[in-house]
N, C-alpha and C positions, 0 to 999 in steps of 0.2 A: 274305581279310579282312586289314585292316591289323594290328587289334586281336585276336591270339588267345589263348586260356588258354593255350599253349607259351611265348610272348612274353611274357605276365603274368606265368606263374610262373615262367620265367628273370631278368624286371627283380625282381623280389620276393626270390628268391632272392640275386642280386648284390648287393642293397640290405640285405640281413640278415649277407650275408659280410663286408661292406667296414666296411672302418676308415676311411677317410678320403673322404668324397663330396665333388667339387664340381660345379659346376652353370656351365654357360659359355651365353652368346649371341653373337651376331652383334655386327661393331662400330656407332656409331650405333644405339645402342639407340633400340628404338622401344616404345611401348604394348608390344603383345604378346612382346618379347624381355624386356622388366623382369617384365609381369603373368606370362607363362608362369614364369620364373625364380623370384619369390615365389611364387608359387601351387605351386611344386613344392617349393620349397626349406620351409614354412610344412609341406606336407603328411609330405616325410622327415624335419622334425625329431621328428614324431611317433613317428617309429617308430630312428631312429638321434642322438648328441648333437653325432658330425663332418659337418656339412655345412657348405659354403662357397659363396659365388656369388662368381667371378672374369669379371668385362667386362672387354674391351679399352678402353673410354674410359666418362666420366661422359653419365649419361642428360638428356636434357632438364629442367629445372627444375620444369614440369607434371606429373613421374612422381614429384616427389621425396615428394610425401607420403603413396605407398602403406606399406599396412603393413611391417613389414622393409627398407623401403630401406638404412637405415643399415649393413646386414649387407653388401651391396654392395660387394666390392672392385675394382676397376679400375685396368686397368697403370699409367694416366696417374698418378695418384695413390699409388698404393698398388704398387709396382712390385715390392719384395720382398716382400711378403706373397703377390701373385700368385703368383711365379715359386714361394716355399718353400711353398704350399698344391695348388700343380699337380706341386712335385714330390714331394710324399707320395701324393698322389691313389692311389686303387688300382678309382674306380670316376669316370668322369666322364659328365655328363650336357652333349649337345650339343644345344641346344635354339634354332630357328628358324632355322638352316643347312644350309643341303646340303650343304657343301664347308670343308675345313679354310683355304680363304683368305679365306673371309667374315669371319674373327674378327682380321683384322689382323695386328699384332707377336705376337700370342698366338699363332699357327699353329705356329710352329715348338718353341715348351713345347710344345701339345698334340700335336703327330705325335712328339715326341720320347717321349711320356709311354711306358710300358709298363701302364700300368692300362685296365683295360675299359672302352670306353665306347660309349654308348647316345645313337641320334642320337631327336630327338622332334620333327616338320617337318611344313612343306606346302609346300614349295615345290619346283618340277618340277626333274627329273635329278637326283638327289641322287649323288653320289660314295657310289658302294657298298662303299668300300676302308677307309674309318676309321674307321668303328664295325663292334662286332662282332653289333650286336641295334640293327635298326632299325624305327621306327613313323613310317613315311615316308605320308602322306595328302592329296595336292595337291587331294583335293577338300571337305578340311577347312578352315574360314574363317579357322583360326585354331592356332596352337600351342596357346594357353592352351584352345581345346575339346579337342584332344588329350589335354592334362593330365587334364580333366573327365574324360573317356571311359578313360582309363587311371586313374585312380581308382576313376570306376563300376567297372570291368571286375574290379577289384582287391578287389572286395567293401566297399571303404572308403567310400563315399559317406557315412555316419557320420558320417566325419572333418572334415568340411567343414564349418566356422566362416566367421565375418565376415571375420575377418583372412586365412584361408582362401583364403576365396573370390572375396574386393573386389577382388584383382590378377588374377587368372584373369577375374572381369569384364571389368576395365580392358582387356585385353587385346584380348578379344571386342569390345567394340564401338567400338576403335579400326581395327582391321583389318576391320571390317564395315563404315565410317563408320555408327555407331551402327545397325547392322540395313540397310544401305540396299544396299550390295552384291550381286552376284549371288552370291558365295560364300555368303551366309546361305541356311541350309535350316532347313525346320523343324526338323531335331535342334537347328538350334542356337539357336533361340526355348526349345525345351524345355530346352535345358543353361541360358542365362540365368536364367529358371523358376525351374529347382530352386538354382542359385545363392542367388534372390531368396528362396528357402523357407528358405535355409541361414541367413538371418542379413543377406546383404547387402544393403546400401540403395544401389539404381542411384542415386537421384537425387543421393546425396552423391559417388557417381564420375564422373555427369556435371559437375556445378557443379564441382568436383576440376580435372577435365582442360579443359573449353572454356568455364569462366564464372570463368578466375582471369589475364584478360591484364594485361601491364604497359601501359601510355600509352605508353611506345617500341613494342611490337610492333603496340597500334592503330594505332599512326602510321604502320608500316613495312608496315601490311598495306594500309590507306587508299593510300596510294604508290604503292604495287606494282599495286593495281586502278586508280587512277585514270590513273595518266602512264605505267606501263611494259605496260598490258596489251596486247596484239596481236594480233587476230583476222583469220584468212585463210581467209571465208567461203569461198573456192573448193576448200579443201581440208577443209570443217567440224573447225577445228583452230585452237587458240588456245595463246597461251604467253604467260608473264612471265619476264624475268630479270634479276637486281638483277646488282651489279657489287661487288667488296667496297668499293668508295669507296660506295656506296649503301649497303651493311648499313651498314660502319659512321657511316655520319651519322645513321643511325636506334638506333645504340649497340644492332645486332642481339646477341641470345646466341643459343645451342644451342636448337631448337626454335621459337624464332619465329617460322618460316616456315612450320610445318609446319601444313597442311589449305589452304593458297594452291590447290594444286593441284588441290583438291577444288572449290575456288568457278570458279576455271575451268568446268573440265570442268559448271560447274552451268549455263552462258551457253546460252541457247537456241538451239538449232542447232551446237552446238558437239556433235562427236564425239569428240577426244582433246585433250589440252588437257598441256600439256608447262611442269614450273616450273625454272631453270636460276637458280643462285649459284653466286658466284666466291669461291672458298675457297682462300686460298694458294696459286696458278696452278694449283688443277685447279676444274674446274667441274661441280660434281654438278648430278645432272638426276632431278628426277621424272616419272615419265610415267603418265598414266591417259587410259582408254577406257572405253566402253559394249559395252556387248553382247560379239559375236564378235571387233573389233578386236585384234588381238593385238600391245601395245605388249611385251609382252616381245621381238619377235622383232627390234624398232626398238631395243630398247636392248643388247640382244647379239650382236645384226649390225652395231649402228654405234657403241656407246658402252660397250664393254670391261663392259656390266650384264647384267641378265636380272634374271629374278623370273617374277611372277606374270602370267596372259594380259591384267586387265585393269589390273594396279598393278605398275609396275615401277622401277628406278634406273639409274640409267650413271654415265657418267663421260666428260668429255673434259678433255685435260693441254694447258691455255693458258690463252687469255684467254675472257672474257664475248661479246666480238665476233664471235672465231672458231667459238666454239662454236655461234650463233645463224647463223652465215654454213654451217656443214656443215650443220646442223637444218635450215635452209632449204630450201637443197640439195639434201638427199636427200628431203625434205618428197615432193614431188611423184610420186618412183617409186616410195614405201612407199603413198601413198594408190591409185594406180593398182594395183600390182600385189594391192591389196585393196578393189578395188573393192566385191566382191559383199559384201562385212562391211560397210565402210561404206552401201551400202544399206541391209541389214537393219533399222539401226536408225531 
């Protein structure tokens, strides 16, 4: 079991020792790195007065209205506060990373830290060297169900208010795309559930997150489906990729883009469906599949990423061209040598 009373009552225990907690994610915060972070950091204020949340960079502008955002410090920003709050730390919480290089310029504060810390994850191979107590569960949909389930587990489900809970949602049915993933299991209909019983109002975190676009991002999302989309029926496999002369004519910010990659992959007959922007000569890529497709194994075999089987990230160092010219490229032996998954579906 991921979840055991020995691992309960060791996080309970270091959480009642510790003088100074902070609470870390992944850089590029997403849904579930903001909602798991508040939803945890809302639940230890309860019970200790030193808690802190330290990101590597600021979150999308759609997370910014969860409860406790403001608490939120981040390098880019808040650069000494980070460094003098990670070096008091004497307990940290690593929360929807497997590896101390996901969190950026923060990595090397955190490996240097000598304070305890507690990784809380789903996502495969996690580095089992930097935390000393981990709740590692790759077939949980979500960090923020994590939280839920180490709460339940914690005899605390009490605890759990609106302000509580509305981030721990957010969380969930952003890395679920609202319930529609294969990662959703009925546990995790039942953790939403009792969320919904606790106080929280889905409907104001939906209208929150996907019903508050700027007129630049309709514009830039319109663009991207109409003139740059690219379907290569022979490989059931579609992509878009702006250019940064593209974002910014569209005056892109942080998050903009993000669920492109979901209406892809929606195109009928489409199996994986690949979104690429050029960001100061590197080019991030999102990549999603159905079923058995395993885009993890495309984006850590060929784009320095990895992640999850069917939701994953990369990375390629150039331009927007180049990047689409290797994507290509390789297109054709990644569909082959996965023939029988592409059937399936």
């Amino acid at each position: 079991m991921i979840i055991t009373k020995e691992k309960i009552d060791q996080l309970q225990s270091w959480v009642e020792e510790a003088n100074h907690i902070v609470i870390t994610a992944h850089k590029s915060p997403d849904g579930d790195s903001v909602g798991s972070s508040l939803g945890l950091f809302h639940y230890l204020k309860k019970k200790s007065d030193k808690v802190f949340i330290c990101h590597p960079d600021e979150a999308p502008d759609f997370l910014h209205w969860l409860p406790g955002y403001d608490h939120i410090l981040n390098l880019d920003q808040h650069q000494k506060d980070v460094e003098e709050n990670l070096s008091k730390a004497d307990l940290i919480f690593c929360l929807d990373y497997n590896s101390p290089g996901r969190i950026g310029k923060m990595e090397k504060i955190l490996t240097a830290s000598d304070a305890k810390k507690i990784l809380i994850d789903h996502h495969r191979d996690p580095d089992m060297e930097f935390c000393e107590l981990m709740f590692s569960d790759i077939t949980a949909c979500s960090t923020s169900q994590l939280i839920c389930e180490i709460i339940d587990a914690s005899g605390d489900d009490h605890l759990i208010d609106e302000t509580l809970g509305t981030p721990l949602y957010a969380g969930i049915i952003t890395d679920t795309g609202s319930f529609r993933f294969s990662s959703t299991l009925p546990k995790t209909h039942h953790i939403a559930a009792n969320l919904m019983e606790h106080g929280v109002r889905h409907y104001k975190v939906h209208e929150n997150i996907y019903d508050t676009n700027s007129l630049d991002k309709i514009r830039l999302s319109s663009y991207a489906l109409l003139e740059k989309l690219e379907v290569l029926e022979q490989y059931e496999t579609a992509f878009i990729s702006l250019s940064q002369e593209e974002l910014k004519r569209f005056s892109a910010q942080k998050g903009d883009t993000e669920g492109l990659v979901n209406q892809v992959l929606a195109i009928e007959g489409v199996k994986m469906a690949v979104f690429m922007k050029e960001v100061e000569g590197i080019v991030k890529m999102s990549f999603r599949s159905k079923d058995n497709i395993p885009v993890n194994e495309l984006a850590s075999n060929h784009f320095s990423g990895g992640g999850h089987l069917n939701a994953s990230g990369g990375k390629y160092v150039g331009g927007i061209d180049d990047a689409v010219k290797k994507f290509v490229t390789i297109l054709p032996t990644f569909v082959e040598e996965h023939k029988a998954q592409f059937n399936e579906v």
